[in-house]
C-alpha positions in Angstrom: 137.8 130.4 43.0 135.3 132.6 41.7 134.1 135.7 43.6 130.8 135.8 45.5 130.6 139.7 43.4 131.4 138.2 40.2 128.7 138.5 37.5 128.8 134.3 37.2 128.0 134.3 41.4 125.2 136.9 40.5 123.8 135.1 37.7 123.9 131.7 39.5 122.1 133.5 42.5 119.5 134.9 40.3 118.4 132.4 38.8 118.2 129.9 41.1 114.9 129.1 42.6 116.1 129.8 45.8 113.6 132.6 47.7 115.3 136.3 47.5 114.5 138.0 50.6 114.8 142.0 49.9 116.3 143.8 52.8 115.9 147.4 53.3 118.6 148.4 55.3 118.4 152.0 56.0 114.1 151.7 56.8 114.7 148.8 58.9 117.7 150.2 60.6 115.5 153.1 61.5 112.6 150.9 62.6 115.1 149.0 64.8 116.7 152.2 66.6 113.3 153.3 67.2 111.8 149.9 68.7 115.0 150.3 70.7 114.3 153.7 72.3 110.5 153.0 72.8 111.5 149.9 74.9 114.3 151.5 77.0 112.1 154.2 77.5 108.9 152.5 78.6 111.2 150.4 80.6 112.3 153.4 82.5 109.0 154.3 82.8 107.3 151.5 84.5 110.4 151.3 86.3 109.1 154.6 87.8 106.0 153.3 88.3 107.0 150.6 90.7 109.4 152.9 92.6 106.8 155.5 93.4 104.5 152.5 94.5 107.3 151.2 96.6 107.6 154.7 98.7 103.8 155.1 99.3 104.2 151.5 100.3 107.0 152.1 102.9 107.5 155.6 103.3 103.6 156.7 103.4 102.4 153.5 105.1 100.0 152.7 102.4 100.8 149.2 103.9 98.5 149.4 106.8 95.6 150.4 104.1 93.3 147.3 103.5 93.4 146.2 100.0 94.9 149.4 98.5 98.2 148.7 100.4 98.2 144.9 98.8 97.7 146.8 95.7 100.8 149.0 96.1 102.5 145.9 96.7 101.9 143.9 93.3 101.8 146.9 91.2 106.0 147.7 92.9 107.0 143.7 92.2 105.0 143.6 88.8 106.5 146.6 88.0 110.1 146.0 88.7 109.9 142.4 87.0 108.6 143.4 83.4 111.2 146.5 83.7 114.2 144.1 84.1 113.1 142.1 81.7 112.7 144.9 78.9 116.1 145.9 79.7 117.2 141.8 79.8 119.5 140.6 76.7 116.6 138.5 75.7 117.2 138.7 72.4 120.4 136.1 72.7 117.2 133.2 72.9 117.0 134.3 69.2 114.9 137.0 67.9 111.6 135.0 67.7 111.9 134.3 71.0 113.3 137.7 72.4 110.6 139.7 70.4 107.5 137.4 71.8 109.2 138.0 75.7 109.5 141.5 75.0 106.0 141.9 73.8 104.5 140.0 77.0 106.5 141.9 78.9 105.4 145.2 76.9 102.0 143.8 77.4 102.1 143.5 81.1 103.9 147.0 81.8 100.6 148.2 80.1 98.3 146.6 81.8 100.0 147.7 84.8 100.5 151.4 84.1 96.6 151.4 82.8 95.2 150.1 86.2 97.4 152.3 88.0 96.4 155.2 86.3 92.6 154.1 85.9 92.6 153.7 90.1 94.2 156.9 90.6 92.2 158.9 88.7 88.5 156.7 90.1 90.1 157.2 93.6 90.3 161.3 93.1 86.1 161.6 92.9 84.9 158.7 94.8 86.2 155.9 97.2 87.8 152.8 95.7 87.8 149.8 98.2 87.1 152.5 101.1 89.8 154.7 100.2 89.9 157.9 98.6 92.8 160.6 97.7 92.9 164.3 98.9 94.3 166.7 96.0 97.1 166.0 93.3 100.6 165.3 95.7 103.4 165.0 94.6 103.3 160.8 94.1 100.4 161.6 92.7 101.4 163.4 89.9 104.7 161.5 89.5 102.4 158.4 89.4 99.9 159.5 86.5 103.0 160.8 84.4 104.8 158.1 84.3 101.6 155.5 84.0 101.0 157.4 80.8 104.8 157.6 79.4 104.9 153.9 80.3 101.3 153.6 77.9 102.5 155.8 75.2 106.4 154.3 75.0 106.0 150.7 75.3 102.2 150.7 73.0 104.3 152.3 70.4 107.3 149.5 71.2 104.4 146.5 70.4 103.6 148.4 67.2 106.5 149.2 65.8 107.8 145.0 66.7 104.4 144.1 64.7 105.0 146.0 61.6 108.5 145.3 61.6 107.6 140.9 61.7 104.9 142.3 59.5 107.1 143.6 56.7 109.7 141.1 57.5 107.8 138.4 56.0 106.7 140.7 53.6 109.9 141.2 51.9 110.8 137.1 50.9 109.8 136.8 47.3 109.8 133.6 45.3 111.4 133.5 41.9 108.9 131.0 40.4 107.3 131.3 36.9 107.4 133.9 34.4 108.7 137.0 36.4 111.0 140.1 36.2 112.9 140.7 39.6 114.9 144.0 39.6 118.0 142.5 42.8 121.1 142.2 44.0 122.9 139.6 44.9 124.6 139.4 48.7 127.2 138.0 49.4 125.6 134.1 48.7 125.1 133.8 52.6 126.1 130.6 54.2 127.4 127.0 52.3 124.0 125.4 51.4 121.7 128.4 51.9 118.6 128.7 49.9 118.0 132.1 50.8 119.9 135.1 48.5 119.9 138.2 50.9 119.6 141.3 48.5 121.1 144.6 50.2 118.8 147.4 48.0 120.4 150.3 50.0 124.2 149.7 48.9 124.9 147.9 45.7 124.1 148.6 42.3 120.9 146.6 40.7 121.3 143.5 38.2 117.7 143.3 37.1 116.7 139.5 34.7 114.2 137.8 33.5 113.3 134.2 34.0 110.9 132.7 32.1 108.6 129.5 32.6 
């Protein structure tokens, strides 16, 4: 039985009219490790974000405060839902799937941490719905730092997911027509694949020419 390395596999492979779908290992793996800290991160962050909501709630009866306590409330449950879910296995569902939950969930952490930090900050110079704060306390400050970590980590997270599907679908490139492909052949992947996944970053290049 032939090898899957042997120059007959890599010929065979190469000149098929099977798709080769170029995989840069060492850029994606850093684009992966990155994505990875940015989510745990943020996730920690907003995580923050609902616990220091949570103690003004109960421990500074915010909760007898019209409106603002009701507030408190939502941001501490929103918060502590898209946290778990950042740090959820999602990704098991498959990675279509786990990146688009991420994302929403990326999404909402935002939208949460921006609000916070947008009433905070309103609530400072003037009243907002009849309340208004009194100096920079301690939940105040712990609130407005992580609001923005949770902004900064899990923004970067959505770009950095984007780009990556981005150049993911960037990287399949037909063999078809005249054309000179400089690859290298995997290992053939599975029995009836029509995809040839070429590892740039560790073997050596077979480059051919296939004419029309």
């Amino acid at each position: 039985m032939a090898s899957a390395h042997s120059p007959a596999a890599r010929s065979r492979a190469i000149e098929g009219d099977a798709p080769v779908r170029v995989l840069p290992v060492r850029p994606a793996r850093r684009s992966h490790v990155a994505a990875e800290i940015t989510r745990y991160f943020g996730a920690v962050s907003i995580l923050l974000v609902g616990a220091v909501h949570a103690q003004q709630y109960y421990g500074a009866y915010f909760s007898v405060v019209p409106t603002i306590g009701t507030l408190f409330l939502l941001s501490f449950v929103g918060s502590g839902v898209v946290g778990l879910v950042l740090i959820a296995p999602v990704r098991r569902f498959g990675r279509n799937i786990g990146d688009l939950i991420l994302v929403l969930a990326a999404l909402g952490a935002i939208g949460i941490a921006v609000g916070s930090l947008a009433s905070l900050l309103v609530s400072e110079y003037m009243p907002l719905f009849g309340f208004m704060e009194s100096g920079y306390r301690l939940a105040i400050v712990l609130a407005l730092l992580s609001d923005a970590l949770t902004t900064l980590f899990l923004g970067l997270f959505v770009l950095i997911v984007a780009r990556n599907r981005r150049h993911h679908g960037a990287n399949v490139v037909p063999l078809t027509g005249e054309r000179t492909s400089s690859a290298v052949v995997g290992d053939g992947g599975s029995p009836g694949s029509n995809v040839n996944e070429i590892d740039l970053a560790t073997r050596p290049t077979i480059t051919t020419e296939r004419k029309a």
